[in-house]
C-alpha positions in Angstrom: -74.7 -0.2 -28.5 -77.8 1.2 -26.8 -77.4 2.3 -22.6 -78.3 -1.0 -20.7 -78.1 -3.4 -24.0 -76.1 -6.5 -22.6 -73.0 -7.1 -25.0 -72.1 -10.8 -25.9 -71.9 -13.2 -22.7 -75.1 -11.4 -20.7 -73.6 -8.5 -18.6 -74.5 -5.4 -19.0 -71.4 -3.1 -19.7 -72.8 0.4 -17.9 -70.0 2.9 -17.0 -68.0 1.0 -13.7 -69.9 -2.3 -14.3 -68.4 -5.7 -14.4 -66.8 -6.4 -17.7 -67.2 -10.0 -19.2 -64.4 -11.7 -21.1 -65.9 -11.3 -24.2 -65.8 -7.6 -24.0 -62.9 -5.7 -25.2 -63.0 -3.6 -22.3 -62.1 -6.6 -20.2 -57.9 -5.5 -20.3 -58.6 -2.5 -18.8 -58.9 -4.2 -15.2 -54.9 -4.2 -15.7 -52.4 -3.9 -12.6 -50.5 -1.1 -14.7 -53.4 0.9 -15.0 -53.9 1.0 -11.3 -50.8 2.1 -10.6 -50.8 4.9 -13.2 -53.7 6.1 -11.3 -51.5 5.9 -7.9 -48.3 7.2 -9.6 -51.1 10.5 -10.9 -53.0 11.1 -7.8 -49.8 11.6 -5.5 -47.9 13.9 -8.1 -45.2 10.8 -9.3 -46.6 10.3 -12.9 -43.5 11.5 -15.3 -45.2 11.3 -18.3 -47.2 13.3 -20.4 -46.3 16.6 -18.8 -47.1 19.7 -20.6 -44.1 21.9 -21.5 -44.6 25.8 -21.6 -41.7 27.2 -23.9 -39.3 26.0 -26.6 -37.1 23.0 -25.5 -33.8 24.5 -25.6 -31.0 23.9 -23.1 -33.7 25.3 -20.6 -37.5 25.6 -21.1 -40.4 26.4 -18.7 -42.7 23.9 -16.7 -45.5 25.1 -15.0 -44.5 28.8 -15.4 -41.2 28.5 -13.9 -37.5 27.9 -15.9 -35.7 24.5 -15.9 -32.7 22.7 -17.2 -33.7 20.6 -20.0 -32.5 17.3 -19.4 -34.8 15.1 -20.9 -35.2 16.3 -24.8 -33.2 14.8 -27.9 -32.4 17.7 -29.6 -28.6 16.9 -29.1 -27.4 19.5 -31.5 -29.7 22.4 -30.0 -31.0 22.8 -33.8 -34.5 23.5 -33.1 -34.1 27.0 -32.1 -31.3 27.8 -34.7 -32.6 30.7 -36.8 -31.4 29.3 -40.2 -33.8 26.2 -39.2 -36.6 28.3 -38.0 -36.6 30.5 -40.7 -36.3 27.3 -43.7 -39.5 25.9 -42.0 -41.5 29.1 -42.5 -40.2 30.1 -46.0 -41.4 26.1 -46.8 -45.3 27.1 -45.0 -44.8 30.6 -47.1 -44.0 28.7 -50.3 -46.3 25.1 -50.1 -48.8 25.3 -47.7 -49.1 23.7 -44.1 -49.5 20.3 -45.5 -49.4 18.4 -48.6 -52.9 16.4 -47.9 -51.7 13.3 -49.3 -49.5 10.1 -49.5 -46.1 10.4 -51.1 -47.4 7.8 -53.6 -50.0 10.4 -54.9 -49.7 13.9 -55.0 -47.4 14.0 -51.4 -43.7 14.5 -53.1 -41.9 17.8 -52.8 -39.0 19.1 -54.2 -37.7 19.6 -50.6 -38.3 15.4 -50.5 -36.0 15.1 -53.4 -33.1 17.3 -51.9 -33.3 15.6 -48.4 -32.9 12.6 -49.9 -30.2 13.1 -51.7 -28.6 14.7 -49.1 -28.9 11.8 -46.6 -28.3 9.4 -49.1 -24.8 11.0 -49.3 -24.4 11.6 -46.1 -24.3 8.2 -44.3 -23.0 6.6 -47.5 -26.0 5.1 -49.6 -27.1 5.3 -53.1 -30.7 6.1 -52.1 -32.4 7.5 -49.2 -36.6 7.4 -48.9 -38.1 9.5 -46.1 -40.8 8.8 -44.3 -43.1 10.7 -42.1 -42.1 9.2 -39.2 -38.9 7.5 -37.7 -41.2 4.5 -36.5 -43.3 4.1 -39.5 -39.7 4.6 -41.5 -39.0 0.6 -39.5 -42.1 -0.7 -39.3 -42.8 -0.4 -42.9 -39.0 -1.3 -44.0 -39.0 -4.4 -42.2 -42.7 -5.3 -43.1 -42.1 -5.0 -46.5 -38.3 -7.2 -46.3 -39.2 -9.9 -44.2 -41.0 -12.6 -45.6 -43.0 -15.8 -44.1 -40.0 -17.7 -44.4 -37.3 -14.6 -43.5 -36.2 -13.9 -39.9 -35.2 -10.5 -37.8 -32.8 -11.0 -35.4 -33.2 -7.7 -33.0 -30.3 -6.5 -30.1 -33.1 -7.5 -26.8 -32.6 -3.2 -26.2 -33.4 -2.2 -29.7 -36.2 0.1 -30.3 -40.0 -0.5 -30.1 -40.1 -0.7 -33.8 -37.7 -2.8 -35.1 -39.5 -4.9 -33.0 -43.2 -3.9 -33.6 -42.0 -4.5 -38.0 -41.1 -7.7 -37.3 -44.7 -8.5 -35.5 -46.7 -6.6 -38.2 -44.4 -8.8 -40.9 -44.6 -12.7 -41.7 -41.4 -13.6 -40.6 -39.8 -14.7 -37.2 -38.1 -12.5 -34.9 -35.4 -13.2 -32.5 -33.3 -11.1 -30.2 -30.0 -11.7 -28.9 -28.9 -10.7 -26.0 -27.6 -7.0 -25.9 -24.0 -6.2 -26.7 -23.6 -9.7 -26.9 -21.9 -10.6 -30.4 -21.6 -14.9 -29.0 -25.5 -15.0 -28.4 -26.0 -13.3 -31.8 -23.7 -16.4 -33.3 -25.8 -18.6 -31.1 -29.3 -17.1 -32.8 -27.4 -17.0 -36.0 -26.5 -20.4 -36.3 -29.3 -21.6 -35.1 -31.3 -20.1 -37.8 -29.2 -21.4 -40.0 -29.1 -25.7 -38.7 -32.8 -25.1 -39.1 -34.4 -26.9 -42.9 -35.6 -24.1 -45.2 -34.7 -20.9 -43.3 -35.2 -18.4 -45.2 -33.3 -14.8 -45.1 -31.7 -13.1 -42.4 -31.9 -9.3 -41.4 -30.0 -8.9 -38.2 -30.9 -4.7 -36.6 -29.5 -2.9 -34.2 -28.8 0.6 -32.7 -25.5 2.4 -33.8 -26.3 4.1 -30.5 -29.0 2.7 -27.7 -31.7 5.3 -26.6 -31.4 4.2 -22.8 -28.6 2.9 -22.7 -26.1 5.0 -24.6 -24.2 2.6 -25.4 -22.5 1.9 -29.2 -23.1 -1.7 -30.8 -20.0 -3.6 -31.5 -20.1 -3.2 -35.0 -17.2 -4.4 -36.6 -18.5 -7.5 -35.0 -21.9 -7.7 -36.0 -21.1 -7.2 -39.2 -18.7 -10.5 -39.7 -21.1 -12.7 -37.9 -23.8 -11.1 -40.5 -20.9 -11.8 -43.3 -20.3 -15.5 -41.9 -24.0 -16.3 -41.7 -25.4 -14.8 -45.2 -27.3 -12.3 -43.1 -27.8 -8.3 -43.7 -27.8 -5.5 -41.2 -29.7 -2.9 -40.9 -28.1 0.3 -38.7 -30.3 2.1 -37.0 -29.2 5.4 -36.6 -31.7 7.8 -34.7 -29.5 8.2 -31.9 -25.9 9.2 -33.5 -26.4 10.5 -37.0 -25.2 14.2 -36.2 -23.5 13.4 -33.1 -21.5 10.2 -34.3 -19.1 9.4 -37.0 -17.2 11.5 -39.6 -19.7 14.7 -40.1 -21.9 13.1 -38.0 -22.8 10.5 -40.5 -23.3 7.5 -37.7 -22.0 4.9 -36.1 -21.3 2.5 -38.6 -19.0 5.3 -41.0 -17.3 5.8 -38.1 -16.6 2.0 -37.0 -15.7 1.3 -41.1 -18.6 -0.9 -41.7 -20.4 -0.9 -44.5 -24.5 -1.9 -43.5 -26.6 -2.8 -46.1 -29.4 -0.2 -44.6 -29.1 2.4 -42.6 -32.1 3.9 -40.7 -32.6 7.5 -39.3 -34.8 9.9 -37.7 -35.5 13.9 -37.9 -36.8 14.3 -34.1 -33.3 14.1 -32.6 -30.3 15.8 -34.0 -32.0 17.1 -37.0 -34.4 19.5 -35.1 -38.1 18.3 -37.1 -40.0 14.9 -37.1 -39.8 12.3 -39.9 -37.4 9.7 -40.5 -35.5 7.5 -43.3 -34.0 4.9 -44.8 -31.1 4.2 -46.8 -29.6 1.9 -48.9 -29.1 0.6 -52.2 -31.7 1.8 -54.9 -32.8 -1.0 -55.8 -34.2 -1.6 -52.0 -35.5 2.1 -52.2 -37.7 1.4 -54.9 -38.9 -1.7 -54.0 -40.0 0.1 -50.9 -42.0 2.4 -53.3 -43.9 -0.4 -54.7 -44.6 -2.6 -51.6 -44.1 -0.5 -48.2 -47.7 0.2 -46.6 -46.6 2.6 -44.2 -45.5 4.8 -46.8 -47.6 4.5 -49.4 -50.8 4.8 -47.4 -49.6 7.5 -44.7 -50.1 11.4 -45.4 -46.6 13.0 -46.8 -44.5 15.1 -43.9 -45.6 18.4 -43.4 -43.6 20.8 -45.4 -42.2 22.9 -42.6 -40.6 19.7 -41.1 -38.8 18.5 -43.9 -37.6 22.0 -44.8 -36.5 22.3 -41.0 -34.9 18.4 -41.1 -32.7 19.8 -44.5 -31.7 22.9 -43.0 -30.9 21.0 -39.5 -29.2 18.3 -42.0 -26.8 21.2 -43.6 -25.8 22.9 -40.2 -25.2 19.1 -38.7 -22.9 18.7 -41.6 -20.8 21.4 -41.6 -20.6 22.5 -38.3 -18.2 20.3 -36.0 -18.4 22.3 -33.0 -21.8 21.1 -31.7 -20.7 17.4 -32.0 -17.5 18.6 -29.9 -19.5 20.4 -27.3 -22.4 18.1 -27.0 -19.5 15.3 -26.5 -17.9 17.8 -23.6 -21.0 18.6 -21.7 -22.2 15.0 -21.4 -18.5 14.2 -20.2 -19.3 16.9 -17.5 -22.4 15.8 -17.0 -21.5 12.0 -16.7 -18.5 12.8 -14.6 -20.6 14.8 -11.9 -23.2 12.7 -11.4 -20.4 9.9 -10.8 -18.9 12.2 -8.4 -22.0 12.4 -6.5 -22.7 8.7 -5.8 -24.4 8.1 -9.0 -24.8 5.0 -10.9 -24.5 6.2 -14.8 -23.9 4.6 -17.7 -23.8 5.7 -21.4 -20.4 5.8 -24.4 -17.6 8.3 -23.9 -19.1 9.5 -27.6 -23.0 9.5 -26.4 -24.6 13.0 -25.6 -27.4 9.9 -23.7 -26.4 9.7 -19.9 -28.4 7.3 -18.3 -29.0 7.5 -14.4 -29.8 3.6 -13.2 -32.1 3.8 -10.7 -33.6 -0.1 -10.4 -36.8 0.5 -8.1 -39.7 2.1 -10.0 -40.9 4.1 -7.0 -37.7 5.6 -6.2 -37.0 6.6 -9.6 -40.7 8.3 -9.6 -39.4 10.3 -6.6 -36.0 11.0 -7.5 -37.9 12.4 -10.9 -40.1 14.5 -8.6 -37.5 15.8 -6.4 -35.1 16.8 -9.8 -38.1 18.6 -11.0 -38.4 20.6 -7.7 -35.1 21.7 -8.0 -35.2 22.8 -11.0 -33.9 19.8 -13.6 -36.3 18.4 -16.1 -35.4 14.4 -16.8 -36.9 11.8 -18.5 -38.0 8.3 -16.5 -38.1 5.0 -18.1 -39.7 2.0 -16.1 -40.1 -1.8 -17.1 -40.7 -3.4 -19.4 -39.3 -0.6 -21.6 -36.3 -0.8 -19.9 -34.2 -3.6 -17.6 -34.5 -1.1 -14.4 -35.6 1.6 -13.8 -33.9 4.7 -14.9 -34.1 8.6 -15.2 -32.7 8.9 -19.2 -30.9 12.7 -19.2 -29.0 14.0 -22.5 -27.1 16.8 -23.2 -27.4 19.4 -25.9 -24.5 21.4 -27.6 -25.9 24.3 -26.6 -25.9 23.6 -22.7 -23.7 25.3 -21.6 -21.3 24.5 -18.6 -22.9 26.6 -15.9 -26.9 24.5 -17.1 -24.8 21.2 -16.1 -23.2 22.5 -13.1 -27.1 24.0 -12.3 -28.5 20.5 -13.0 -26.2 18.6 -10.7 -26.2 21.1 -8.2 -30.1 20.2 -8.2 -29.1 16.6 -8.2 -27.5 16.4 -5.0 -30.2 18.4 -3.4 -32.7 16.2 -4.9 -30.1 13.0 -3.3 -30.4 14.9 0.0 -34.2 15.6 -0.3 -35.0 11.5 -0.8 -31.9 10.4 1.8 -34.2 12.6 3.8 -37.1 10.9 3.3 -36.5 7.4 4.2 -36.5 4.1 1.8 -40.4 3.9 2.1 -41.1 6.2 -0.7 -44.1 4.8 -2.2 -45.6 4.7 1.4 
């Protein structure tokens, strides 16, 4: 549209000028906006922040070292040399990309042998990898849940279990979390109703903010008792969790019908998966947008996701020292006044804050001294809360470092008053 043309409805729609409903650009006079702008202009934004070295146990912001706090790579994998060194040899030997969807010219033999070995891993026949964790749920569910099928999501579970059941036909529900009664409520509910169709019921082995394990065992006889099937996600535990690391639901006894995963936490790349019988594999082939009409994973992720997959495997220690430092961690900050949350098992240690402001400055003050976290405001979360995690590389002098700069950062706001935002 031409400077000074007047969209639909009569008002011109210059740079600052009055927006009519009819324009799309009408949302943008949104409350959140303005105080993103507030949040930005008085140093309290916590998002978006450019990191200046490799995220290890420590890593530099703004020229200057800090306990990493706020990254996922819970096994400290992505600065293992045997992983480093698999993603170059893959760049060496195919390229820096593939140029293509999976469907077409985008499988590798390095697809094949992660497959395989997830698929064995958490207990499946088949494993498909995607090129992303979210597009791994979003095109699962999609693809399973028909206009007469319903999802029935844990009210914490991640963005895209939800977000698949939106871009499917079917219903989605949630239940209320860690809450096996209101999932028999939503269940049966389903259920009374005339010509319900399937049910998928999804949840988190281990919650993202929380940290928290789903009651499996369960889940799993409610989804026996009302005909439905459950999907695991497992982002959060595979490598951490569970025999080998193979999850939460291996190490609960269940048997899930699909198991999901991801390659940005423990497994030191980016993609993601899912497994389950073969026959829902390659039905996936055939039908699943997402991956048939998505550009194939980069080679030097998947090669660094199997190498990550092999050490995560083998090598017990990290799942015992990420579990010790996060028990450190967790124990400090309780020691200190803290309200935490988060599983004895969980390397996730949330930090429940409630007010967004003060956990804006209580994000700025950890940063000033020195301890990189990540805030979470609503409607992501319930509260407010500053999300920390632990890696197995941490050592115990980084926690005692990052809780030393947590009661100076307690100190520094006990200081300043309760009218933070002011």
């Amino acid at each position: 549209m031409s400077e000074g043309v007047a969209p639909p409805g009569g008002i011109a729609s210059g740079p600052g000028g009055p927006k009519p409903a009819t324009d799309v650009f009408a949302k943008l006079a949104d409350p959140r906006l303005e105080e993103w702008h507030l949040a930005e202009s008085v140093g309290l934004l916590p998002f978006y922040r450019e990191l200046e070295g490799e995220v290890g146990p420590r890593t530099v912001y703004q020229g200057r070292q800090v306990v990493m706090l706020g990254s996922n790579n819970y096994l400290g994998l992505t600065t293992d040399p045997r992983v480093r060194a698999a993603a170059i040899d893959a760049v060496e030997r195919f390229g820096t990309g593939v140029t293509g969807s999976r469907l077409l010219n985008g499988t590798l033999p390095l697809h094949t042998e992660l497959e395989e070995l997830l698929a064995d891993w958490v207990g499946m026949e088949a494993a498909l990898v995607f090129t992303t964790g979210y597009a791994a749920n979003l095109g699962l569910i999609g693809s399973l849940i028909g206009s007469a099928d319903a999802l029935v999501v844990d009210s914490a579970a991640h963005a895209s279990l939800v977000d698949g059941a939106r871009y499917s036909e079917g219903t989605l529900r949630a239940f209320r979390h860690q809450r096996p009664n209101s999932l028999r409520r939503t269940l049966r509910s389903w259920r009374e109703q005339d010509g319900s169709g399937g049910l998928l019921v999804a949840v988190d082995g281990l919650y993202s903010m929380e940290g928290d394990r789903a009651p499996l065992p369960e889940i799993a006889e409610l989804c026996r008792i009302f005909g439905a099937r459950l999907l695991v996600d497992e982002a959060h535990a595979l490598g951490v969790v569970g025999p080998s690391g193979s999850g939460t639901a291996r190490d609960a006894g269940v048997t899930a019908d699909l198991v999901m995963g991801t390659f940005s936490k423990s497994l030191a790349s980016c993609g993601g998966f899912i497994a389950g019988s073969r026959n829902v594999v390659d039905y996936l082939k055939i039908t699943c947008r997402p991956l048939m009409f998505t550009a194939s994973g980069v080679p030097a992720a998947l090669a660094a996701a199997l190498a990550a997959a092999r050490i995560a495997r083998d090598e017990d220690w990290r799942r015992e020292a990420v579990t010790a430092r996060a028990a450190q961690l967790r124990q400090g900050l309780r020691d200190l006044g803290y309200e935490v949350g988060g599983d004895e098992c969980s390397p996730i240690v949330p930090v429940w804050v409630g007010d967004v402001w003060t956990a804006g400055h209580l994000w700025k003050a950890l940063l000033d001294e020195g301890v990189y976290t990540n805030a979470a405001i609503p409607p992501a979360v319930a509260k407010a809360v500053l999300r920390t995690s632990v890696m197995a590389t941490h050592s115990e002098a980084d926690i005692a470092s990052a809780l030393a700069g947590f009661a100076r950062a307690r100190r520094v706001l006990d200081e300043a008053g309760p009218d933070q935002a002011g």
